[in-house]
Structures are given as C-alpha cells and as structure tokens.
C-alpha positions in Angstrom: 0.0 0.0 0.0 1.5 3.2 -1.1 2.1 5.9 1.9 1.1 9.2 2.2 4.2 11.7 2.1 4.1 14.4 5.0 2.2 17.7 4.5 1.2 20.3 6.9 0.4 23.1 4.2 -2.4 24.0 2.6 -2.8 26.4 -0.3 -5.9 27.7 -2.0 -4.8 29.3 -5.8 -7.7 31.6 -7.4 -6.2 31.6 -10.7 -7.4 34.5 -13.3 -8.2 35.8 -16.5 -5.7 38.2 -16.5 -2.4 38.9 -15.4 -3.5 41.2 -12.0 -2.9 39.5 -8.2 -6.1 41.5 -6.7 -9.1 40.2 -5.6 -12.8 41.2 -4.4 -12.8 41.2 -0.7 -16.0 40.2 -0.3 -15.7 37.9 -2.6 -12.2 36.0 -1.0 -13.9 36.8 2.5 -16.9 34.7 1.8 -15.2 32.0 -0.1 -12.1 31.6 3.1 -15.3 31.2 5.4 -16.6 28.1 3.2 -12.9 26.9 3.1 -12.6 27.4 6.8 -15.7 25.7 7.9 -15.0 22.7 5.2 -11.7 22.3 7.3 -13.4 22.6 10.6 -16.3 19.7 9.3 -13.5 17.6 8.5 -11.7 17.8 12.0 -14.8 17.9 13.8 -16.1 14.9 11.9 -13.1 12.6 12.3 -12.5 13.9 15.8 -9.0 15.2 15.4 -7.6 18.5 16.8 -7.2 21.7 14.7 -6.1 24.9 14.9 -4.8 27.0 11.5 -2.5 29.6 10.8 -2.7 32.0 8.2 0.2 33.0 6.0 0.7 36.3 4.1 -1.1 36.1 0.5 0.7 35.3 -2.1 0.9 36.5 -6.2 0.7 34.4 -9.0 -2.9 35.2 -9.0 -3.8 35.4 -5.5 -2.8 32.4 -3.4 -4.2 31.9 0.2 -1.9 29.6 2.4 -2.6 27.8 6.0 -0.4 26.0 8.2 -2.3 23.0 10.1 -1.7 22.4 13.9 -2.4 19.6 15.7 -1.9 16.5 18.2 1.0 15.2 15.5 2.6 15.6 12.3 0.7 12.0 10.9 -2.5 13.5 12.1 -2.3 16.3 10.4 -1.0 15.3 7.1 -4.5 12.7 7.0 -6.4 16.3 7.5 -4.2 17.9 5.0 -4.7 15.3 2.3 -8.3 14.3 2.7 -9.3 18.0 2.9 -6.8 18.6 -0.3 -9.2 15.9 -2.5 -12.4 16.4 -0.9 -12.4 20.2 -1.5 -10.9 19.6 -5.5 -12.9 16.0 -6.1 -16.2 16.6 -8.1 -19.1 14.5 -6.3 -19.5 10.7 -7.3 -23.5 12.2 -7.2 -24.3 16.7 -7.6 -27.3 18.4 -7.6 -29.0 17.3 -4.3 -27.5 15.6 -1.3 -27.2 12.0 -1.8 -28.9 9.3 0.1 -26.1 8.2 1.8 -25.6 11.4 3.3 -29.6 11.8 4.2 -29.5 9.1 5.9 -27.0 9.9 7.9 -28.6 12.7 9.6 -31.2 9.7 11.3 -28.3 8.5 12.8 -27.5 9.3 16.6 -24.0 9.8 18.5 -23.6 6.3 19.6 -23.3 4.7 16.1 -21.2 7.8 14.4 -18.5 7.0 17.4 -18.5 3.8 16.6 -18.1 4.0 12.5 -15.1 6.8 13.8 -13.9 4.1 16.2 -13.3 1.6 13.1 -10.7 4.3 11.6 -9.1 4.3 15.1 -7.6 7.6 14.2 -7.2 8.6 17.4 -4.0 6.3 18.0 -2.2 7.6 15.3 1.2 8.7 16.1 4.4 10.7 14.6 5.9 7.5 13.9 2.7 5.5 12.4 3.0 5.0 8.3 -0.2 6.8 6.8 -1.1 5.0 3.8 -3.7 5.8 1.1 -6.2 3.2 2.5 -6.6 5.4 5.6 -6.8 8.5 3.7 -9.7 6.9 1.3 -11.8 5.6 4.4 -11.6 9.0 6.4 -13.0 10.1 2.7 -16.2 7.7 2.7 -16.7 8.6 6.8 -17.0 12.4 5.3 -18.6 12.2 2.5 -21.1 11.4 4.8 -21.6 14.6 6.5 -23.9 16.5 4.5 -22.4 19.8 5.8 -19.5 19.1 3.8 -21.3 19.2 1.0 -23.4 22.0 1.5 -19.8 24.5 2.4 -18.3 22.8 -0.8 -21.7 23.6 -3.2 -21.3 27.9 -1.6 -17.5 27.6 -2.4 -18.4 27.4 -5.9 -21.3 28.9 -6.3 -19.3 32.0 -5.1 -16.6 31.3 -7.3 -18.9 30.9 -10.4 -20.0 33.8 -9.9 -17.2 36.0 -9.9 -16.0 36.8 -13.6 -12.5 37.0 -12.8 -11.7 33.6 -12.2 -10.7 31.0 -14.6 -10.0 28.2 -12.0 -8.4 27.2 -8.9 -5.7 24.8 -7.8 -5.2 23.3 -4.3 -2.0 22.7 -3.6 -0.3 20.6 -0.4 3.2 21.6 1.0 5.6 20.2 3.8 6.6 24.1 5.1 7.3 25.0 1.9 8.0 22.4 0.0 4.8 21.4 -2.6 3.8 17.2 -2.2 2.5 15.9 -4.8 0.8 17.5 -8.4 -1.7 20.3 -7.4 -5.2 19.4 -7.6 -6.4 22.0 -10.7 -10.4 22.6 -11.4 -11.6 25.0 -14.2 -14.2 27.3 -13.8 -16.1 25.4 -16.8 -16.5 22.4 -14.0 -17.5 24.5 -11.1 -21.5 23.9 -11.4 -20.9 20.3 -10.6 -19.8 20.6 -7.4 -23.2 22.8 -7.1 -26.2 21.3 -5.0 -29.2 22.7 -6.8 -31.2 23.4 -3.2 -31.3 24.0 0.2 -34.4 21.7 0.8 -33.8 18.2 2.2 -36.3 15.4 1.4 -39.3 15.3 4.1 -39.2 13.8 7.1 -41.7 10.9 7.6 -42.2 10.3 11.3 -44.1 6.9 13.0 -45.6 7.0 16.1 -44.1 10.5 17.5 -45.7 11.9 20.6 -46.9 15.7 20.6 -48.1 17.1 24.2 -51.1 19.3 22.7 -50.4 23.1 24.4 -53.1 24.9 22.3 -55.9 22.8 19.3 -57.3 24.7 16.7 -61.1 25.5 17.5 -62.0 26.7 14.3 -62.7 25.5 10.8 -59.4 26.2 8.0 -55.9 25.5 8.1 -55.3 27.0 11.1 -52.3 25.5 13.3 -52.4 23.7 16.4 -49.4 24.2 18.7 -47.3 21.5 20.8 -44.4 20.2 22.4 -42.4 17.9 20.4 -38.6 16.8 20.5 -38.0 19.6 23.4 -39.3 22.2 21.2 -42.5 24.1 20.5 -43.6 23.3 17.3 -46.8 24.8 15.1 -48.6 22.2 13.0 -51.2 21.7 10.2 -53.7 18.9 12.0 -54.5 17.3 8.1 -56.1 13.8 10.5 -59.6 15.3 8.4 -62.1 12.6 10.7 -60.4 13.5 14.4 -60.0 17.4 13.0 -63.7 16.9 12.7 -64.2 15.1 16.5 -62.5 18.5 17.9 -64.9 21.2 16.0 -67.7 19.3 17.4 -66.7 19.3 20.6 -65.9 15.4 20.9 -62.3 15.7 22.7 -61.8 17.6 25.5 -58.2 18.9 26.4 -56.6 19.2 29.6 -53.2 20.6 30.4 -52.4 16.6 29.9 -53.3 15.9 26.6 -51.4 14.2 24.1 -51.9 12.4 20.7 -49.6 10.2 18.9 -49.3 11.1 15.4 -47.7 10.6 12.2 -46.0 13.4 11.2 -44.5 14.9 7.8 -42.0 17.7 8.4 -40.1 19.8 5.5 -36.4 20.7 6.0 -33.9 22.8 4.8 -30.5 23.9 5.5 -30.1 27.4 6.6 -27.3 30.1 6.2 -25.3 28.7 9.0 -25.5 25.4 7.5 -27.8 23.7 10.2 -30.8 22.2 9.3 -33.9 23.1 10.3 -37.7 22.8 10.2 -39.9 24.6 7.4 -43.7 22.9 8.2 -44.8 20.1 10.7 -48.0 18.1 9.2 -50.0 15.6 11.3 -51.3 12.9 8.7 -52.6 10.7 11.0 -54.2 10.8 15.0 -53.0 7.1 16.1 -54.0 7.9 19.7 -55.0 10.1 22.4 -53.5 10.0 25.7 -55.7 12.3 28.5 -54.6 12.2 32.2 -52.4 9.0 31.3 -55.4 7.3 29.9 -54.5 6.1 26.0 -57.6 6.2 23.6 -56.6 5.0 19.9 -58.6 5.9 16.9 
C-alpha cells in the first residue's frame, strides 16, 4: 500500500483571467469562510484537533496559504490530504444531497463514534506509516456529513459567480515544500460541485408523541401548537375525521393531553449550514393519551 508523504500546508490558488494578483474582498472573505468551515467539518467529523494559521497572501494570482496544527505531524498530514481531494474531487453524485448522506442525519451519536472508532484515528502517532487506505476511508466517513457538502456547493457557487476567475488549484506543502501534483479545477466544472437546493427530502415520522399546548377550535388551516422533541412546534392537524371530533366538541383537552401522530416535516439547510424545520404536518391521530389514559382511533 502506497504511503502518504508528509504535508502540513495547505494552499488555496484563485487563478485569473488576467495577469492582475487582486481580488474582491467580499468575494475571498466569503469563499475563506466556506474553506474554513470545510476544514473545521472535516476535524470535527473525524475527531482530530485543529487549529490554522494563516500566511501572508501570495501572487501568481492570489494564493491563500494555512499552516495545520495539531496533536502530530501523521494526524495532520491525513487532514491535509483528505481535505486537499475532498475540496478539489467533483461528487461521485451533484445536484442534491445524496442518500447516503440523508440518511445519515437519522443516525445518533452512539453509532457515528463507533463508525469513527473503526478508523481508530485517534491512535495515530508521529511514527505510524499513513497509507492511502486510511486516507480513502476518512474520505467515505466524510462524505457522509452532508455539511461538507453544503460549504463545498457555496465555495463554488461564489466562485462561479465571480468573472474573474478561470480556476483554482489546491495545492499541499511540507513548510514549503509542494507534495505531490496540485489538484487543478476550471471554472467550466465548477457547477458540478453545485447542489441545486437547500431543501432536504421530508421527514416521515411513525408513532411520534406531541403534548397538545393549544388545538385549533375553528374550521381552516389554522395550526395547532405542541411540544415535540424539546421544542415548541406549530402544526397543520391534516387527520380530516379527528379534525372533525374536535370542532364538534368530541375531545376535551386538559393541560395533559397528548396524541400520537404521524408526522410529515419539511427541512432545509439554513445560512449557518444547520438544518432546520420549514412545516410540521400531522397525517394521522394514532391515539389520544388524557390524564395518562390512551384512547386510539
């Protein structure tokens, strides 16, 4: 198995049109904050320490360079490299998130540490060998995270947009010596790394519980409000037969009340890249639950 050489240098090239070495600073803010957070995803996700230092631009177009710091030298070059291909690698699927990665956001803590626990990351040393093996699982582990993705797709969409540019490269260095060819995309191929929306398939929920805090008395699509997953939510009550039980005065609701439902929630991912809810729908009353006492329908 072929091993990774050391690198502890990352540098982002905005190559241009012309022969000039300025750039819009709105434009390079908002792109180094995509860049930044792509970097953070990846340490966060594999569970590795990082801290970056930034170096004095370069010409040549404009080149941005950081220096990576962490618990080792091995450690770091695995952040180096995977963030190196994963920000310059167009996506094996583009336009929307792909299942894989949808999935992934049903899954809770307890199996995430335990796919990270397979890479055993965490006991690499200076003197361990990183070979490209390692560097392609951490890969499949990210590509996973969905906010990866979603940094990537505003990298470029920020970078198609700006005139100037006629492509990037991403280069890694040992201080400052370059490893390895750089990693070169034209601006003709930016639009596939470009997720098409913010929306995320809906959310089809079985047999959640909502603690009823206000019904809605009166006829049209007027929302009820609850308590659901330690949050207040407002929701569209679409059950048509126990909508109809309420307006004529059928149920009765104490400061107890509860129904279990199932529920249809939109999603999208916001500005901050987090996701969150758009619309709550109740398709179907499975139950009532008054005082403790369960009534199904």
């Amino acid at each position: 198995m072929e091993l990774i050489e050391k690198s502890n240098r990352l540098q982002f090239h905005y190559c241009f049109k012309d022969n000039s070495h300025t750039i819009d600073s709105i434009i390079r803010n908002e792109c180094e904050k995509e860049i930044l957070h792509i970097y953070k995803e990846i340490a966060n996700t594999l569970g590795l320490q990082l801290t970056l230092e930034t170096f004095p631009t370069e010409e040549g177009g404009f080149k941005e360079t950081w220096k990576f710091l962490g618990k080792n030298s091995v450690q770091i070059t695995l952040i180096v490299s995977v963030a190196a291909i994963i920000i310059s690698r167009f996506p094996v699927e583009n336009k929307e998130l792909t299942q894989l990665q949808i999935e992934n956001l049903k899954l809770d803590n307890e199996i995430k540490r335990k796919e990270l626990e397979k890479l055993n990351l965490d006991f690499i040393q200076d003197d361990s060998e990183l070979d490209q093996q390692k560097v392609k699982d951490s890969i499949e582990f990210l590509n996973k995270n969905y906010k990866i993705s979603w940094r990537k797709s505003n990298l470029y969409k920020k970078l198609n947009n700006y005139q100037k540019v006629e492509s990037i490269e991403v280069q890694r260095f040992e201080e400052e010596k370059p490893i390895g060819n750089s990693r070169k995309i034209l601006k003709r191929e930016f639009s596939k790394f470009i997720l098409s929306s913010d929306d995320l398939p809906e959310l089809k929920l079985e047999n959640v519980v909502i603690d009823v805090i206000s019904p809605a008395l009166k006829r049209g699509k007027f929302r009820w409000k609850g308590f659901y997953n330690d949050e207040i939510i407002n929701f569209l009550m679409d059950d048509v037969e126990f909508k109809n039980q309420v307006l004529r005065g059928e149920i009765h609701f104490s400061n107890r009340f509860s129904i279990e439902v199932e529920m249809t929630q939109g999603r999208k991912i916001n500005q901050d890249g987090n996701i969150i809810i758009t619309n709550s729908i109740v398709n179907k009353v499975l139950a009532s639950i008054d005082q403790g006492e369960r009534i199904e329908y």
